[in-house]
C-alpha positions in Angstrom: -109.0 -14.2 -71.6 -107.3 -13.9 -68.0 -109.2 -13.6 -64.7 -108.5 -11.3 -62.4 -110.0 -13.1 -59.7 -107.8 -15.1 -57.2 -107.3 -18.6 -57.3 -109.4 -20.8 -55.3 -107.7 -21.9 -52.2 -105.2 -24.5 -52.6 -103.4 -26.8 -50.4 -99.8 -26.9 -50.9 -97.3 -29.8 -49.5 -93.5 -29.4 -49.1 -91.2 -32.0 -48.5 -87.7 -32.1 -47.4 -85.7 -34.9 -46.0 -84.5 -33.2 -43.1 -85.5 -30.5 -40.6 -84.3 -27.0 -42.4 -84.9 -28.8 -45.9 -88.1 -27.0 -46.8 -86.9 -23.7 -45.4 -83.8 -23.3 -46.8 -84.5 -24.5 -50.4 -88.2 -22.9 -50.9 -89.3 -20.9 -47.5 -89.8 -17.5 -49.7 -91.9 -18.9 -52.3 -94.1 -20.8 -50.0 -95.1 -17.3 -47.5 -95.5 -15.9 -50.6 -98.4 -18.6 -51.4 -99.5 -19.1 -47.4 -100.2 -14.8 -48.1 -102.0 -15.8 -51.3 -104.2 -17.4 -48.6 -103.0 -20.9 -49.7 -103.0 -23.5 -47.0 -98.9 -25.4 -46.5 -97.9 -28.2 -44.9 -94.2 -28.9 -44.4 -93.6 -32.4 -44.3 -90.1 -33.3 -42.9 -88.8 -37.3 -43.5 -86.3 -37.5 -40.7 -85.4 -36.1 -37.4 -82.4 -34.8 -38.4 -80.5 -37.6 -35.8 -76.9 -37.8 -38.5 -77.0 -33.7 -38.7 -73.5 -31.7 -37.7 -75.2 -29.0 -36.0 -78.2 -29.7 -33.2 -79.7 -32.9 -32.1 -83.4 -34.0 -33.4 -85.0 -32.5 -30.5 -83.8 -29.0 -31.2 -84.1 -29.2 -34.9 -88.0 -30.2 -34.0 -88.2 -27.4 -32.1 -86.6 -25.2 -34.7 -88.8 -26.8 -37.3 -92.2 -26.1 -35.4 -91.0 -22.5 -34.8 -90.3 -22.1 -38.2 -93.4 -23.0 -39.6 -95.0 -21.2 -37.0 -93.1 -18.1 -38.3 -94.4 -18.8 -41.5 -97.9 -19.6 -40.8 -97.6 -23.4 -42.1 -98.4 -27.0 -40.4 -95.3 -28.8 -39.6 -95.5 -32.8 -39.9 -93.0 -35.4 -39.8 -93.2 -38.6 -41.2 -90.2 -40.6 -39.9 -89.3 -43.0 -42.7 -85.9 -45.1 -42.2 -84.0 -42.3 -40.3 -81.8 -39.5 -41.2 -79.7 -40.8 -44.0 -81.2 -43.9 -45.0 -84.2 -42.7 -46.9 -84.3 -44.7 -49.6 -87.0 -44.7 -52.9 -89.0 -47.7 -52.7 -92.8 -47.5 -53.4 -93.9 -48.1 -49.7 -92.2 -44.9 -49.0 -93.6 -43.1 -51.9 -97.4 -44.2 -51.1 -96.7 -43.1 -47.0 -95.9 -39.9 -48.2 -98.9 -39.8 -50.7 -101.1 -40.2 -47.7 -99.9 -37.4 -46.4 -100.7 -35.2 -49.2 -102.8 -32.1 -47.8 
């Protein structure tokens, strides 16, 4: 049988490599779940320093005002630097503590 009562509250984490990452590839879906009354936490893992367009400072500053806009934490968990994330498990567990 379905419920038609609303989900409990969840806590939702994004995670994009750059600045703009997160809001380019999912920003829709995720107002959709911060108006759900979910809670989201973008999670950005570089500055943006090797991006064409902007230096880190103003990407920050577009990234904060973005969430802001959307009604989600912005966080940023500066791993190796704009193209040199790499998978390893140390970077895998850093972002796990992050998890909202």
């Amino acid at each position: 049988m379905l419920s038609r009562e609303a989900p409990s509250k969840r806590r939702l984490l994004a995670v994009g490599a750059h600045p703009d990452d997160i809001e380019f590839g999912c920003g829709g879906i995720l107002i959709k779940e911060i108006a759900r009354g979910h809670e989201v936490t973008n999670l950005n893992l570089s500055r943006g320093e090797a991006a064409s367009n902007g230096d880190p400072e103003t990407r920050r500053r577009e990234a904060e005002a973005a969430a802001a806009v959307m009604g989600a934490r912005l966080e940023v968990l500066e791993l190796e630097g704009d193209s040199r994330i790499e998978y390893r498990p140390a970077n895998a567990i850093a972002i796990a503590r992050r998890s909202p």
